[in-house]
C-alpha positions in Angstrom: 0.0 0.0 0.0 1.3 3.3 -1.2 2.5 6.0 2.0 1.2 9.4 1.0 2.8 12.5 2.7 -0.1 14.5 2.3 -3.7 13.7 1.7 -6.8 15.3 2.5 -8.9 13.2 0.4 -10.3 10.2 2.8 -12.4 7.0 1.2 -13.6 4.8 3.2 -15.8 1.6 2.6 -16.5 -0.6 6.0 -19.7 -2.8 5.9 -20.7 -1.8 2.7 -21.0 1.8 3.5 -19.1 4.8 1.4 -17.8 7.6 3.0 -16.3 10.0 1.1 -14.5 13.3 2.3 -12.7 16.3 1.0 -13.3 19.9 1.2 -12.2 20.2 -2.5 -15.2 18.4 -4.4 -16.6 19.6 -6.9 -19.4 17.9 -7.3 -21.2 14.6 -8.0 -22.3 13.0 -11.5 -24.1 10.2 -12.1 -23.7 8.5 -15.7 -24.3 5.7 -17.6 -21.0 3.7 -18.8 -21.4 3.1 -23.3 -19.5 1.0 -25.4 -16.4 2.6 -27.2 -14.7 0.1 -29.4 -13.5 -2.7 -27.2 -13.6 -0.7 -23.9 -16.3 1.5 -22.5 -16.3 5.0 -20.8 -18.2 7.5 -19.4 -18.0 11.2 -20.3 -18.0 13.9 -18.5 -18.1 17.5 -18.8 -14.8 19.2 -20.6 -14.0 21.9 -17.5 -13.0 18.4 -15.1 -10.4 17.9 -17.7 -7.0 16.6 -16.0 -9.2 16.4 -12.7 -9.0 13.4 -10.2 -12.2 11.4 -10.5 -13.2 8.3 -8.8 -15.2 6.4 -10.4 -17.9 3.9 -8.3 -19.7 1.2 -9.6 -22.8 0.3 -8.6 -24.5 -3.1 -8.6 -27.5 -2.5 -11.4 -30.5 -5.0 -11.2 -32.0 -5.7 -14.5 -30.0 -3.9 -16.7 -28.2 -5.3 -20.1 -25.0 -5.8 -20.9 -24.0 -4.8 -24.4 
């Protein structure tokens, strides 16, 4: 596991619970993950450009796979 001088970022996932932290976020988007060639992605707006993003996947009930 990588030793970080500084963070302030903090994720945390105990008993299936998410906690995320930071005084820096910028907000939260929700999107839907499409087929590009043989991988997939999910845009997002251009001004998050460079930007760290984490990306969470959610377990989805009914939906298809492409």
């Amino acid at each position: 596991m990588p030793t970080y001088s500084h963070v302030s970022r903090k994720v945390f996932v105990l008993d299936n619970k998410l906690t995320l932290t930071d005084d820096q976020i910028e907000g939260i988007l929700e999107r839907t993950v499409t087929k590009q060639g043989t991988s997939a992605k999910a845009d997002v707006p251009r001004r998050y450009l460079g930007k760290r993003v984490y990306v969470i996947i959610t377990k989805s009930e009914g939906e298809d796979r492409e």
